[in-house]
ZAFIGU-588804 format. One line per 10 residues: number of its first residue (from 1); their letters; for each residue x, y negated, z negated of C-alpha. Coordinates in Angstrom, 3 decimals, decimal comma, m for minus. Layout:
! ZAFIGU-588804
NUM> A> X Y Z; ...
This chain:
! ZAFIGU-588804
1> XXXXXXXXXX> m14,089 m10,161 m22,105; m17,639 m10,583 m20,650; m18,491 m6,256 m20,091; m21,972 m7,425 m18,708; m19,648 m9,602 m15,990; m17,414 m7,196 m14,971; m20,298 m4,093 m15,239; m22,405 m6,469 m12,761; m19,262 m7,223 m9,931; m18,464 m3,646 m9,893
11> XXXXXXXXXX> m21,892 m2,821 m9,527; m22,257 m4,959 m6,453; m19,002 m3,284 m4,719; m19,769 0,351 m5,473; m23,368 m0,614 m3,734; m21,861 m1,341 m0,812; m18,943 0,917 m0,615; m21,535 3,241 m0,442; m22,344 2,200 2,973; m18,196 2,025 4,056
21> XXXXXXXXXX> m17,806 5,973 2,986; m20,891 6,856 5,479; m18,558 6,454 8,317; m16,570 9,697 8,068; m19,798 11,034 7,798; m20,538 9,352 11,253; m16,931 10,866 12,599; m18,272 14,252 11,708; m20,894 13,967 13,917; m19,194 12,948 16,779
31> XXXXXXXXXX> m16,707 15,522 16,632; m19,866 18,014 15,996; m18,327 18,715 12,588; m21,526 18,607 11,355; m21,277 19,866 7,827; m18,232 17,873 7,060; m21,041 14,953 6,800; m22,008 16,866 3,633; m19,405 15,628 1,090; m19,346 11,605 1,722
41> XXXXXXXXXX> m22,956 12,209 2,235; m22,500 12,782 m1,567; m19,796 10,747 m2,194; m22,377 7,975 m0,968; m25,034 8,818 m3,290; m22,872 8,834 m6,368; m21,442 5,706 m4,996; m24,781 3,753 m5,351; m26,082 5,724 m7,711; m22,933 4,368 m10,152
51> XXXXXXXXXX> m23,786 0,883 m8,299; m27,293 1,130 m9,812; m26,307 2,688 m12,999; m23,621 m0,236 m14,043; m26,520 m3,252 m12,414; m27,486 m5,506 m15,444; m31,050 m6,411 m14,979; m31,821 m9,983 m15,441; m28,335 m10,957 m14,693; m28,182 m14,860 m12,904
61> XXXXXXXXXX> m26,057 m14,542 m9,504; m23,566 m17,920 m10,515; m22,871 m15,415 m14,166; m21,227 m13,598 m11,668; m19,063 m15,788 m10,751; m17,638 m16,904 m14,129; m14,886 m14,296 m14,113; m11,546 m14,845 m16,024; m8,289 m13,425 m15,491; m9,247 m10,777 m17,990
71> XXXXXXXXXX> m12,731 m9,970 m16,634; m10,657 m10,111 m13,210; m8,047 m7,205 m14,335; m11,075 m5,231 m15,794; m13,164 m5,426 m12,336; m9,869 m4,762 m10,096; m8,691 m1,924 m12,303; m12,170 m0,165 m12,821; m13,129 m0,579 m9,195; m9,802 1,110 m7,949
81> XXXXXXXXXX> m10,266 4,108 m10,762; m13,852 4,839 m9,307; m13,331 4,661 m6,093; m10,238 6,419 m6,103; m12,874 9,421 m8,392; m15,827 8,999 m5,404; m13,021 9,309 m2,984; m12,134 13,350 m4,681; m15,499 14,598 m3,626; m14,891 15,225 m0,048
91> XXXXXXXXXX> m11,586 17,150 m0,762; m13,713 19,144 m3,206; m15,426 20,128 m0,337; m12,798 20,738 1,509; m11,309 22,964 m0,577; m8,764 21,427 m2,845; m8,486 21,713 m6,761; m9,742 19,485 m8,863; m5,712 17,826 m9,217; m4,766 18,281 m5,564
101> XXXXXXXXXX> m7,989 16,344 m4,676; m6,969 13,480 m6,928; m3,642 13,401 m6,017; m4,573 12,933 m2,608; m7,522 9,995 m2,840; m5,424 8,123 m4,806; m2,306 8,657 m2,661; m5,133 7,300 0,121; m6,587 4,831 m1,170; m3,437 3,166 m2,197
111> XXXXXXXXXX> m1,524 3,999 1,429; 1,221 5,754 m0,702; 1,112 8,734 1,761; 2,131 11,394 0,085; 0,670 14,511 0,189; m0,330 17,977 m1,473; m1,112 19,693 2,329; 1,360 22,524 3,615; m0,853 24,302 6,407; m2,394 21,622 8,265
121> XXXXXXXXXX> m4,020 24,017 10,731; m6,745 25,184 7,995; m8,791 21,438 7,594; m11,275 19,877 9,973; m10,596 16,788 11,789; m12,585 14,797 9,653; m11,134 15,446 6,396; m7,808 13,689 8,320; m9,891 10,470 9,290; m11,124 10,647 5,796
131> XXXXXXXXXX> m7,210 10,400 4,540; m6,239 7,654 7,064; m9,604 5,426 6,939; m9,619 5,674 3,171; m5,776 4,299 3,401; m6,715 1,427 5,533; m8,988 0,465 3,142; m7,170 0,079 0,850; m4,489 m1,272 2,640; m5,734 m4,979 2,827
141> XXXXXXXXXX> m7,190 m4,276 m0,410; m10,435 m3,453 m1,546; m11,664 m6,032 m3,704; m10,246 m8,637 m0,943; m12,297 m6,405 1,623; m15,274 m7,567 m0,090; m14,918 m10,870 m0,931; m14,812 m11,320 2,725; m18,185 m9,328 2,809; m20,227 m10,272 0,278
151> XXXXXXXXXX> m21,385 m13,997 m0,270; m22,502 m13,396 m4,096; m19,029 m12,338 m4,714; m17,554 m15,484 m3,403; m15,819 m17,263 m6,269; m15,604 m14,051 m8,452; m13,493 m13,023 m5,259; m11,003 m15,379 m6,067; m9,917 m14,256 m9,380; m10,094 m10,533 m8,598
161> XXXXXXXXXX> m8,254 m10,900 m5,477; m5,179 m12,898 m6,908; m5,598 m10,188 m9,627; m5,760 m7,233 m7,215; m2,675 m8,895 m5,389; m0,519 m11,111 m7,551; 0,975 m13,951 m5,437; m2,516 m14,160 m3,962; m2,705 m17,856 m5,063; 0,093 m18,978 m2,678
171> XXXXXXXXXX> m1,579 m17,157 0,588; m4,393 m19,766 1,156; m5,490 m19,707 3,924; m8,704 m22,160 4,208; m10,581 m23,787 1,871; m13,373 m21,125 0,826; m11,596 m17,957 m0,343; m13,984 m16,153 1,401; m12,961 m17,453 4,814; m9,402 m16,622 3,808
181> XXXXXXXXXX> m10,474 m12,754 3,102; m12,563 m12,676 6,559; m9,420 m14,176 8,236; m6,671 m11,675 6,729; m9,236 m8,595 7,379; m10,096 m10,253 11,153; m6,245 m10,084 11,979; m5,790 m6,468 10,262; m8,766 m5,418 12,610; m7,418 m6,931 15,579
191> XXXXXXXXXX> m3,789 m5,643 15,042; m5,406 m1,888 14,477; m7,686 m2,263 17,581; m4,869 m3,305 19,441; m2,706 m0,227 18,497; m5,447 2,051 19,248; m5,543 0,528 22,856; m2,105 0,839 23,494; m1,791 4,414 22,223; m4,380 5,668 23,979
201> XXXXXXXXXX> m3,194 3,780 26,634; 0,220 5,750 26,743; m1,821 9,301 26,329; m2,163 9,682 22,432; m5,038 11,821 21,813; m7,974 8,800 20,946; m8,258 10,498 17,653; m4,679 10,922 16,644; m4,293 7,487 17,851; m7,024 6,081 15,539
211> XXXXXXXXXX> m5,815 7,841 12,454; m2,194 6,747 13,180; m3,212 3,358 13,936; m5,450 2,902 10,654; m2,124 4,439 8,681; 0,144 2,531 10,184; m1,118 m1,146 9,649; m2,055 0,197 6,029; 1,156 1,191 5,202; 0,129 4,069 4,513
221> XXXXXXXXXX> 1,577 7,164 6,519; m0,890 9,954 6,689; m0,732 11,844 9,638; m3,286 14,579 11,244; m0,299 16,201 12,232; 1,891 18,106 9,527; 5,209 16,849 11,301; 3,656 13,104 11,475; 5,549 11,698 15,017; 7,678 14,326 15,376
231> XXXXXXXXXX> 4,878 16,625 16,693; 3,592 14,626 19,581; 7,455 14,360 21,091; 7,096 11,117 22,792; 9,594 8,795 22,021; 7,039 5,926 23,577; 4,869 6,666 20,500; 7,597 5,787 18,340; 8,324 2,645 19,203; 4,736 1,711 19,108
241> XXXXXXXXXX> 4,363 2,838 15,846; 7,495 1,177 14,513; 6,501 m2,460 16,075; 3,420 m2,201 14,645; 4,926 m1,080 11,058; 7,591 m3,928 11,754; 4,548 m6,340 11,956; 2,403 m5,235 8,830; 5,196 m5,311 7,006; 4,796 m9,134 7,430
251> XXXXXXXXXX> 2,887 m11,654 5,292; m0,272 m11,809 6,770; m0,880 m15,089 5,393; 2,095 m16,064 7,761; 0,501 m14,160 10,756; m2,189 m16,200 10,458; m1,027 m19,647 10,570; 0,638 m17,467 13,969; m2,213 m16,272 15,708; m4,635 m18,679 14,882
261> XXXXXXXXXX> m2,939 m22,343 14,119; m0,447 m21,366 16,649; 2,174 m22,492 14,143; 4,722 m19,683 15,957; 8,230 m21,495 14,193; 6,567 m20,716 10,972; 7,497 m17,633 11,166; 11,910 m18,450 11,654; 11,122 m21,147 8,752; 9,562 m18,246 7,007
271> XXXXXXXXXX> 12,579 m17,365 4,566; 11,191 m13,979 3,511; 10,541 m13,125 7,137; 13,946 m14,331 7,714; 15,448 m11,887 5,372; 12,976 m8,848 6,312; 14,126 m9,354 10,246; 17,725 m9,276 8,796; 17,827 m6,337 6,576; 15,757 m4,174 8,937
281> XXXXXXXXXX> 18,382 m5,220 11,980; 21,418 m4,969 9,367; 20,804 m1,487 8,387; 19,545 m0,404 11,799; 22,911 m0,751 12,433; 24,208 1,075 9,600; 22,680 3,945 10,112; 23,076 4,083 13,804; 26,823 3,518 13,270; 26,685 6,483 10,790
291> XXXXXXXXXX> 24,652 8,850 12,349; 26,966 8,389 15,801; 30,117 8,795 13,319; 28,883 12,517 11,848; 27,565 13,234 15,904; 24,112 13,484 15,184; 23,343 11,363 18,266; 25,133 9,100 20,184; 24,688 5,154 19,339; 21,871 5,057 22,379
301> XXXXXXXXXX> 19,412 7,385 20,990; 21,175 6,891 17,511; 18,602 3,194 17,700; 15,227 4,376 17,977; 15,162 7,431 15,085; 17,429 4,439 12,415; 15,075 1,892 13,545; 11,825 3,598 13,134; 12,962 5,111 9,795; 14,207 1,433 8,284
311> XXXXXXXXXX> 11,202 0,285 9,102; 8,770 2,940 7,776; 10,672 3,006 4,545; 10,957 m1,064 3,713; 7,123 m1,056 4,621; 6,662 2,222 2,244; 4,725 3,630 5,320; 6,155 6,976 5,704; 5,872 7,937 8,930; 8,447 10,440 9,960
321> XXXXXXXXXX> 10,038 10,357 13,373; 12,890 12,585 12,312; 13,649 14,568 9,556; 15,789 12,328 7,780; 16,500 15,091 5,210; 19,067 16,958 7,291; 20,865 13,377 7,992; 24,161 13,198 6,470; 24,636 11,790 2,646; 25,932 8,274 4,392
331> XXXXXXXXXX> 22,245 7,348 5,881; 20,708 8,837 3,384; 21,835 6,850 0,981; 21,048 3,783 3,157; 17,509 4,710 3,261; 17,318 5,529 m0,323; 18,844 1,949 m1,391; 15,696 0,533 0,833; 12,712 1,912 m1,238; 13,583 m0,196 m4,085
341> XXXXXXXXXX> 12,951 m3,225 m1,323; 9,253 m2,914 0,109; 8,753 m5,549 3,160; 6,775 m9,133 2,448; 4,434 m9,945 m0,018; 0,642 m10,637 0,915; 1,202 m7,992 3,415; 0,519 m4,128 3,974; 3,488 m2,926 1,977; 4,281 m1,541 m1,619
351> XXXXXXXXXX> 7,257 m1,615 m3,504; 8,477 m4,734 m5,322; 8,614 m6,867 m2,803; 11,039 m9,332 m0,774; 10,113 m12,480 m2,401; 10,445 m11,387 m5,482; 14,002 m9,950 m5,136; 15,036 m13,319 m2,764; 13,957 m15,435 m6,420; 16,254 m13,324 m8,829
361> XXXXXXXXXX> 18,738 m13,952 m6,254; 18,364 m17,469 m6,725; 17,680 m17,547 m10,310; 20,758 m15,605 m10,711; 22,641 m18,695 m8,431; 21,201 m21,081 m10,423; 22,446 m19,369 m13,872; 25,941 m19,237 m12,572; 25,766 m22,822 m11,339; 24,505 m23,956 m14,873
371> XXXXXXXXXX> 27,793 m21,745 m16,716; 29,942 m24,304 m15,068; 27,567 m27,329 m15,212; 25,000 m26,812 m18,082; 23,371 m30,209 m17,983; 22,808 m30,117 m14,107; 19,198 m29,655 m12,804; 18,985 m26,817 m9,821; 15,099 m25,964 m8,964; 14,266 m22,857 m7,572
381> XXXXXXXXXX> 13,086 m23,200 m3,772; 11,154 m21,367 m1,252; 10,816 m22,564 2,226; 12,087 m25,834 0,666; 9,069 m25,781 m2,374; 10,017 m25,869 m5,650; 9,096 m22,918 m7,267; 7,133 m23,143 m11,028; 9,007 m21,936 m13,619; 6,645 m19,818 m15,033
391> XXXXXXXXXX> 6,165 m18,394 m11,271; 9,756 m17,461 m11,535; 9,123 m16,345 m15,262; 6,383 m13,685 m13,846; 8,884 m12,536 m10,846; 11,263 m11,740 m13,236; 8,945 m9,635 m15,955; 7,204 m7,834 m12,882; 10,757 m6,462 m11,483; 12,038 m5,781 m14,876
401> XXXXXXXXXX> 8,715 m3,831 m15,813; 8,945 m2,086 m12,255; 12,071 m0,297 m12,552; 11,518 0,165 m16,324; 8,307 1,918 m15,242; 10,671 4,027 m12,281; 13,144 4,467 m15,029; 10,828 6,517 m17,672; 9,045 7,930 m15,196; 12,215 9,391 m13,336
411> XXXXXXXXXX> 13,462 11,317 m16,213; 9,829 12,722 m16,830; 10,093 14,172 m13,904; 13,468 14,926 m13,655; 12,607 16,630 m16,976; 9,959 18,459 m15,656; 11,588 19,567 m12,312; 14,530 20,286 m13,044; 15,816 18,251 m9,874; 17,645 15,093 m10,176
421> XXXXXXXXXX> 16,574 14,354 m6,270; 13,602 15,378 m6,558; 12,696 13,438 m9,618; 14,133 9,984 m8,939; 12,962 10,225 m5,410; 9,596 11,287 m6,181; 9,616 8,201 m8,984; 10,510 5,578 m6,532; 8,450 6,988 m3,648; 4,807 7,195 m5,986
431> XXXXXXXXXX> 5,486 3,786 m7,916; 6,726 2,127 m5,033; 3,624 3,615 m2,559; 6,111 5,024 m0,075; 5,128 8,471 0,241; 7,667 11,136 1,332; 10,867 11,397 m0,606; 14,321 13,342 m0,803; 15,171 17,050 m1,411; 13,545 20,077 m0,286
441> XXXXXXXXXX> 9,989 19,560 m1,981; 8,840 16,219 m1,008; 11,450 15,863 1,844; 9,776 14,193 4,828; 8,634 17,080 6,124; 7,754 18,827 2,651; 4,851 18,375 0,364; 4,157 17,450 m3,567; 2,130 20,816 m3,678; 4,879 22,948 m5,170
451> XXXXXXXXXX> 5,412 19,847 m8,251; 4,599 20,976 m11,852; 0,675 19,733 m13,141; 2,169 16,705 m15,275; 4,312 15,643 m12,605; 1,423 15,472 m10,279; m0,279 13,198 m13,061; 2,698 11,004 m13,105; 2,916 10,316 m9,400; m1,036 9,645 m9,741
461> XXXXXXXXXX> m0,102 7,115 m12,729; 2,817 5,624 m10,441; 0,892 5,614 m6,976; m2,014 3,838 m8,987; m0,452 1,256 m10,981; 2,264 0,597 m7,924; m0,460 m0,303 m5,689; m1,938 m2,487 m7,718; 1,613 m4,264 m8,832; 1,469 m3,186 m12,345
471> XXXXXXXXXX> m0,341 m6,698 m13,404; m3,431 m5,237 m14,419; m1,950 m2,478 m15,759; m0,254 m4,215 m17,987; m2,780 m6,408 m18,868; m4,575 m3,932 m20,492; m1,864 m4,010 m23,379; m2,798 m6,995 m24,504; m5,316 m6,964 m27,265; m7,213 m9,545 m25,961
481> XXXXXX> m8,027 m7,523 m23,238; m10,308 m5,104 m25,431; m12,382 m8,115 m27,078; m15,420 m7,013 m25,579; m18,690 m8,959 m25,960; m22,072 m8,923 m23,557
């Protein structure tokens, strides 16, 4: 591994993030918070100050752009750690310790949306844009935000991009990947903007409708209100919110071919998309059904709370519209069986992943088939494409190490808790970037504050290595990964 290569494109992105974390700054001074502008002020500086630090003088622009899949892991992983560090400083400020404040910038910046805050009332307004801005950031992803940005970063964009989100290669778009990162960010604008509009439009406060709009097409969930939907009392904000989950829960490579090559059957050919739209309907229904069987509502108004709450879980947004918690065991268990799902890949959502479960489903068809006919040939399709074999290969090894990874973690913190809920719930809901969990700490309307100090690290471990799909984590195993030369 090149460390002058990888020193030099994460030099180039913490420049210029430098520039993205001035715009809370600019919130502060619209909402005349003006000493809130203090911390990312700071955060700024240290930002290019790093930037300027890590530059390798005498460095030739194309060096930057001979990356390899190593160099790529090093660059996505490093550049997620420091941001994730800037991102503590304003909560510093704010007033959180030192592990609070990490806890919550990297629950941000990878939209896991779960949170240390119990007394909401006590923060200004622009520590809350800070939480839901830094989310959609990082929703799209970071390193994809900036191949889109920066020209020099071009073809170096393409390796750290399919390394920051693995299944990357199979969501081109155009030709340049460049233009592919500009479209996917263009349409994540547009869809946010649009939200905004339309909440606003219905009488959302503008800036409770920006921060909800920027966590909901992250996927990320924070809230400026402690009781996230349930505050505002308007079932018309509900649905909003839960369309526009619905949709960035889809592949975004797929919305584009949508809204710009107006290929609109693409998306009923799409099979993922075909089995999102039918789990989210199936268990809808479910827990409608159940909910109207134990009379917490009828079946009417039973639609709209099971609807909203399917879909903010298979996204891993975790918005709250009702406080799920006090459901019966029935839909809870429903819900609970969708966090080990997550919505489409290429899209705003954590967890493992449709696709990937839809293959072992198929590989596990295909084994079967071969018991009874060993010599017979059965490829592995997608949207009628054969699927690689070592494709399926890497499927297989990322689910297994997934809920290995949920597995040790989940007696950690069972371990350290002393909650069975609590600790498998908390597992799924960090490593899987859904936020909000089961039992009475990190319920939907509770908080991770009360957790022990090393299960705070864990979910920061989980939250960090979830977002990024474990890849590059694992990647730094490898011994290969530690040959350095310059």
């Amino acid at each position: 591994m090149n460390l002058n290569y990888v020193l030099n494109s994460i030099s180039l992105i913490l420049r210029y993030f430098s520039f993205l974390i001035l715009i809370p700054a600019v919130c502060a001074l619209i909402l005349k918070e003006y000493t809130c502008a203090i911390p990312f002020a700071a955060a700024s500086i240290v930002s290019f100050t790093l930037g300027f630090i890590f530059k390798k003088k005498n460095q030739k622009e194309e060096e930057i752009n001979s990356l390899n899949k190593t160099e790529a892991f090093a660059i996505v992983l490093l550049t997620w750690g420091l941001i994730c560090l800037i991102g503590v400083i304003p909560f510093l400020y704010f007033g959180l310790k030192p592990i609070d404040a990490l806890f919550e910038s990297v629950s941000g910046i990878t939209t896991t949306g779960a949170t240390i805050l119990t007394d909401f009332t006590q923060y200004p307004k622009t520590m809350f844009f800070w939480r839901s801005f830094s989310q959609w950031l990082g929703g799209l992803g970071i390193i994809v935000l900036f191949t889109a940005i920066l020209p020099k970063f071009s073809i170096a964009g393409r390796q750290a991009a399919f390394a920051e989100i693995p299944g990357a290669q199979d969501s081109k778009l155009t030709p340049r990947i460049r233009q592919s990162a500009a479209a996917l960010w263009g349409i994540y604008f547009m869809l946010t903007l649009i939200e905004v509009c339309i909440l606003i439009y219905l009488k959302m406060p503008i800036f409770d409708a920006i921060c909800t709009s920027l966590s909901t097409m992250s996927g990320g969930g924070f809230s400026p209100e402690g009781q996230s939907l349930i505050a505002y009392g308007q079932t018309k904000f509900v649905w909003v919110v839960a369309v526009f989950m619905f949709v960035a829960g889809i592949n975004f490579a797929l919305q584009y071919r949508i809204y710009i090559r107006r290929k609109i059957l693409s998306l009923f050919r799409d099979e993922e998309f075909k089995v999102y739209f039918l789990i989210v309907a199936l268990f809808t229904l479910l827990i409608a059904s159940t909910l109207t069987m134990h009379h917490f509502y009828d079946f009417k108004n039973a639609i709209r709370p099971s609807f909203f709450q399917v879909t903010t879980i298979i996204t891993t947004t975790g918005f709250a519209s009702a406080d799920y918690a006090q459901w019966c065991l029935r839909a809870k268990l429903l819900l609970f069986i969708l966090m080990f799902t997550g919505a489409s890949i290429g899209s705003a959502s954590g967890g493992v992943k449709l696709l990937r479960i839809i293959l072992i489903f198929k590989y596990l068809k295909r084994q079967i088939s071969k018991i009874h006919h060993p010599n017979g040939v059965y490829p592995i399709k997608i949207n009628k494409v054969i699927v690689q074999e070592d494709i399926v290969r890497q499927m297989i090894s990322f689910v297994l190490f997934f809920y290995a990874i949920f597995a040790l973690t989940a007696l950690i913190l069972i371990y350290t808790e002393q909650d069975v809920t609590t600790g498998i719930s908390a597992a799924i809901a960090t490593l899987g970037n859904l936020g909000p969990g089961f039992g009475e700490k990190i319920g939907p309307m509770g908080s991770y504050a009360d957790l022990q100090t090393i299960s705070k690290l864990i979910a920061i471990f989980n939250m960090f290595i979830g977002r990024l799909e474990l890849i590059p984590f694992l990647a730094i195993l490898h011994p290969d990964f530690w040959s350095l030369k310059k």
